[in-house]
C-alpha positions in Angstrom: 0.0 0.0 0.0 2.7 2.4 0.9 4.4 1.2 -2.2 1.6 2.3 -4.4 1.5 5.4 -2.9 4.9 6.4 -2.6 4.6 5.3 -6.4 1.7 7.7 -7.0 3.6 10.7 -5.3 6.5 10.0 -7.6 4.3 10.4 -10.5 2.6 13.4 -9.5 5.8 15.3 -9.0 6.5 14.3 -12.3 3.9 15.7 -13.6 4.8 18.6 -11.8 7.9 19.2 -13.4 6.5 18.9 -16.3 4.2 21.3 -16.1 6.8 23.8 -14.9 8.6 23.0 -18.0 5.5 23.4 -20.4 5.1 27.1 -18.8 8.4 28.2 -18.1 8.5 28.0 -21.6 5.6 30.0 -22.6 6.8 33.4 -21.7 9.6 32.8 -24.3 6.8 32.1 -27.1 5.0 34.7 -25.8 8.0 37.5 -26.8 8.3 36.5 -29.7 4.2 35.9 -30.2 4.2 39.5 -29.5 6.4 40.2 -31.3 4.4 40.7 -34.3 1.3 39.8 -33.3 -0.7 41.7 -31.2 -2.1 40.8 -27.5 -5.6 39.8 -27.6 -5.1 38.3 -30.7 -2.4 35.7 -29.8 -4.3 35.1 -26.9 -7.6 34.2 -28.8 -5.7 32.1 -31.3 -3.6 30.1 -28.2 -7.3 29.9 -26.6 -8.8 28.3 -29.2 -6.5 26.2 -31.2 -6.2 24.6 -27.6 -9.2 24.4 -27.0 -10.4 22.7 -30.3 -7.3 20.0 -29.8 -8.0 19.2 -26.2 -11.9 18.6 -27.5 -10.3 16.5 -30.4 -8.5 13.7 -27.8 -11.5 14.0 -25.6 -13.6 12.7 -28.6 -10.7 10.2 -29.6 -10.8 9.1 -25.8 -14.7 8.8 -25.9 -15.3 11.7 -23.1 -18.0 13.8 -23.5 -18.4 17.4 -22.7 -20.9 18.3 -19.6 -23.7 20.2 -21.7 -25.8 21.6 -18.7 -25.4 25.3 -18.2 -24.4 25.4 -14.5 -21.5 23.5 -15.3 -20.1 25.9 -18.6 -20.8 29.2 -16.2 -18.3 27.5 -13.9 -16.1 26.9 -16.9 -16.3 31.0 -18.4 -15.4 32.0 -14.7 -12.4 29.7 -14.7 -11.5 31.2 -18.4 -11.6 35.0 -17.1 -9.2 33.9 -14.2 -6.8 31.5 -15.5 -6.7 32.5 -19.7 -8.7 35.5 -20.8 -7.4 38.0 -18.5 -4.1 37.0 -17.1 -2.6 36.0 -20.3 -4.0 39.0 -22.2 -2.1 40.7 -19.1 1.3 39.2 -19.5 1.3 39.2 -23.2 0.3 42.7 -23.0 3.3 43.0 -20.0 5.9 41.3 -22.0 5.6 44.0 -24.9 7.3 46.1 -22.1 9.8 43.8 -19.8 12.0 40.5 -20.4 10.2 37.5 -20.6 12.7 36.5 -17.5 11.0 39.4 -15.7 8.0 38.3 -16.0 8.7 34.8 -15.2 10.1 36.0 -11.7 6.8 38.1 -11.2 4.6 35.1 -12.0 6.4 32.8 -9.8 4.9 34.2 -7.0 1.4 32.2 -7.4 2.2 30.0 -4.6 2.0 32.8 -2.1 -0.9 34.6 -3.2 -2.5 30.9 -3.2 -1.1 30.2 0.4 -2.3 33.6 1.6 -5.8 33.1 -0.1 -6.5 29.7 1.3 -4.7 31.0 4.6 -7.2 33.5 5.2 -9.8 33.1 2.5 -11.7 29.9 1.7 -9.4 27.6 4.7 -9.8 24.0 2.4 -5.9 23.6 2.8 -4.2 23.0 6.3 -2.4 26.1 6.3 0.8 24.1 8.1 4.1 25.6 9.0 5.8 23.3 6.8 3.6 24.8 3.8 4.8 28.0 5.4 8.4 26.9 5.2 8.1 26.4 1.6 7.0 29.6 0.5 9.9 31.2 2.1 12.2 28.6 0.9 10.8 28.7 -2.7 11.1 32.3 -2.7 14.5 32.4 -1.0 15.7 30.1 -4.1 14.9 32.4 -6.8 16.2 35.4 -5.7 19.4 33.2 -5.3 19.1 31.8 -8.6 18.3 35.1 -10.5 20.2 37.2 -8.4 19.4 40.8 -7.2 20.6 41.9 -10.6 17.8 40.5 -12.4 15.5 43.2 -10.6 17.5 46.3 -11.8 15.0 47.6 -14.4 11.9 46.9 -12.0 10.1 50.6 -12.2 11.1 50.8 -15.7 8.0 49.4 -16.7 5.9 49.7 -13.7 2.3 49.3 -15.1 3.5 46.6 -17.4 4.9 44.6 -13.9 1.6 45.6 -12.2 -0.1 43.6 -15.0 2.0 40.7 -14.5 1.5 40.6 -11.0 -2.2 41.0 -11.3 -2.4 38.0 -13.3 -0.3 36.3 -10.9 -3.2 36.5 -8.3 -5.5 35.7 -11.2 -3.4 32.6 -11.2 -4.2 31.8 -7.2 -7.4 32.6 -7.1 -8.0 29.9 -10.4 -5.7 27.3 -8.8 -8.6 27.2 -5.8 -11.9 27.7 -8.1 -10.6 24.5 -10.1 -10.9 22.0 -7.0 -14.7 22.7 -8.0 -14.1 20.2 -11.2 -13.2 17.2 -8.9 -16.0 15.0 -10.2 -14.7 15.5 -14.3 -11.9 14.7 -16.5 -9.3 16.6 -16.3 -9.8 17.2 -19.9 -13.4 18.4 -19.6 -12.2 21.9 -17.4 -9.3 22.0 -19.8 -11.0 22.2 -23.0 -13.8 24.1 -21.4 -12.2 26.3 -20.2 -10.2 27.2 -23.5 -13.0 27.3 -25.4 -15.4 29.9 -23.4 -12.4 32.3 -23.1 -11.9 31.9 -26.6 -15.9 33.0 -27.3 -14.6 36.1 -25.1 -11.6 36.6 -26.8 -12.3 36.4 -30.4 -15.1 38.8 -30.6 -12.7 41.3 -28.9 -9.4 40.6 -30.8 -12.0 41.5 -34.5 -13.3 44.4 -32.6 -10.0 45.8 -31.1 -7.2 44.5 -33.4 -8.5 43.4 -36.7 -6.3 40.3 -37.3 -7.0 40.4 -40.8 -4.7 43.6 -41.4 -1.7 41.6 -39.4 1.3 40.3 -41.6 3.1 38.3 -38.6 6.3 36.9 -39.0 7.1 32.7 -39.2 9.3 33.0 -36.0 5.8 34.7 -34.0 3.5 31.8 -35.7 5.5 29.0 -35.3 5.6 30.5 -31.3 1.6 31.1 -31.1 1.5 26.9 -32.1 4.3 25.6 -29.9 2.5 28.1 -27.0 -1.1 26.4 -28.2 0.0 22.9 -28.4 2.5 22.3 -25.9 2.0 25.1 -23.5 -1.9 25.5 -23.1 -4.0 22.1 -24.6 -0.7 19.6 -23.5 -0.2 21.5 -19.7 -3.8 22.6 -18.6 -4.6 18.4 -18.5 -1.4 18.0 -16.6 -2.8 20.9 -14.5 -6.6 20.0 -13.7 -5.4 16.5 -12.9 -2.5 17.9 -10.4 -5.5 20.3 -9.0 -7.9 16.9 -8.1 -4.6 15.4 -7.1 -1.6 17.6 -5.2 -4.1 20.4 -4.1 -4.4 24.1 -5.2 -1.2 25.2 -3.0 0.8 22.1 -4.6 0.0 22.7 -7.9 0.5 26.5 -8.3 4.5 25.5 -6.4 5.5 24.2 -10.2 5.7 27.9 -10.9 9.0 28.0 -8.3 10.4 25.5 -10.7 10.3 27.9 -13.8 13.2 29.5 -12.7 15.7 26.7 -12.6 14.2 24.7 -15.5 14.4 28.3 -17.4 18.2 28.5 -16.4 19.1 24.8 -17.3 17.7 25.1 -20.3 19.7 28.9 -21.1 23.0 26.3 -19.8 22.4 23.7 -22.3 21.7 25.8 -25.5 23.1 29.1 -24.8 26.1 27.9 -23.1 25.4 30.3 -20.1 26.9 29.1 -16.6 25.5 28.9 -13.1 27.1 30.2 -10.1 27.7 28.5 -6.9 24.8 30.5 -5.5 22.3 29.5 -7.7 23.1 26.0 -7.3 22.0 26.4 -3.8 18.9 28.5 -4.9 18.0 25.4 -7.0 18.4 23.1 -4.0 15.9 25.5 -2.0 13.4 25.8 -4.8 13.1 21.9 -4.9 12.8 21.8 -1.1 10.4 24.2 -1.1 8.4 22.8 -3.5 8.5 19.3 -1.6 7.5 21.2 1.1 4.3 22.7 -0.2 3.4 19.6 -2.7 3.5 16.3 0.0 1.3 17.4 2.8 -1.4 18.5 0.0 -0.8 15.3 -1.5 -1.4 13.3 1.9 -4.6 14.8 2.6 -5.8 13.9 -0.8 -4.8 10.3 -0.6 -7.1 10.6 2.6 -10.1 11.6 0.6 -12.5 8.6 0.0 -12.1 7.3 -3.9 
């Protein structure tokens, strides 16, 4: 029994991982999305080319979509906060700062999702060890990036208060998507995608006329890696980790951003790591263990 579970833990983590992977690389596709094609547009097209895959396997896999009302008003409020309006924010904010900035604003999810469930909605044991690991996950990145990453913070201050406001966008949908327990993972996912690309399209023809856009390969080929890989592939890895590790456990992949957006700068770019952020990677991880098992524990309490 402990066996299966210890098994079950391993594969939730790695699921984890790979969801910080799938993300952490999104801001990069977003620059150069943006790049050439405007905000609200890339986000419609990500929103729905997503969308339309995910529904695609569902009906290879012979899921059906829910088709009461109740249940697709739950999934247009879990659109506005997890697609339509925070990444229409950071697209918008990453016109303005580095996609590394950004990344280092949105990995604070975990603590607005901590603080929310801490003093908000109270369905998370609100432990010192979960407690432990937002200070130790936080701790980490500021060794990993270093206090030089932050010198142009104020530059852009209203594109960094966008980013930011997503970011609690981001907590706030981590704890509305527990409300999905008894579907899918797929079902949220897709239907999600889908509503906030009814909100999205209307408003990218109204506000940006697509049709007058001549955007460049490098920016399409991004909007379809960020579609495929880091929207439709990572929000099923996402509303299954939500059922599974918990809201607080789930939104800690976004410490892992960081060091899986620096090992991948080491391997292709050649960049190095200091001795410091080694040890920032070390206290990312333990935060992230920290945060993750105890939510984990009191799921595999739950009744099946």
């Amino acid at each position: 029994m402990d066996i299966r579970q210890d098994t079950n833990i391993a594969a939730e983590l790695a699921l984890l991982v790979a969801l910080a992977t799938l993300w952490g690389g999104s801001y990069t596709f977003i620059k150069l999305g943006v790049a050439t094609i405007p905000p609200i547009t890339l986000i419609a097209a990500r929103t729905a080319i997503a969308g339309l895959l995910l529904l695609g396997v569902m009906a290879a896999r012979g899921i059906k979509m829910p088709s009461d009302a109740a249940t697709w008003r739950r999934f247009a409020f879990q659109a506005v906060l997890n697609s339509v309006v925070p990444w229409t924010l950071i697209a918008w904010g990453e016109r303005h700062v580095d996609a590394a900035l950004a990344t280092i604003l949105n990995s604070a999810a975990p603590i607005f999702t901590f603080l929310l469930t801490a003093v908000v909605t109270r369905h998370e044991a609100t432990s010192p060890r979960k407690l432990f690991g937002v200070v130790a996950g936080m701790a980490g990145i500021c060794l990993i990036v270093g206090v030089d990453a932050f010198h142009d913070i104020g530059g852009g201050l209203l594109a960094e208060a966008a980013i930011v406001a997503a970011t609690i966008c981001y907590a706030c949908a981590a704890i509305f998507g527990r409300s999905f327990g008894g579907l899918d993972p797929m079902a949220p996912a897709a239907g999600s995608l889908l509503a906030g690309a009814a909100v999205l399209i209307p408003a990218s023809l109204a506000v940006e006329q697509p049709w007058t856009l001549s955007p460049s390969l490098s920016s399409v080929l991004a909007l379809l890696a960020l579609a495929v890989f880091s929207t439709a592939a990572a929000f099923a890895i996402y509303f299954r980790l939500i059922q599974t590790l918990g809201s607080v456990g789930t939104t800690a992949q976004a410490y892992l951003r960081v060091p899986i957006g620096v090992a991948i700068s080491v391997a292709f770019l050649g960049e190095s790591l200091s001795p410091t952020a080694w040890i920032g990677l070390a206290c990312v991880v333990l935060g992230v263990a920290a945060m993750t098992i105890p939510a984990r524990q009191l799921a595999s309490g739950k009744p099946s």
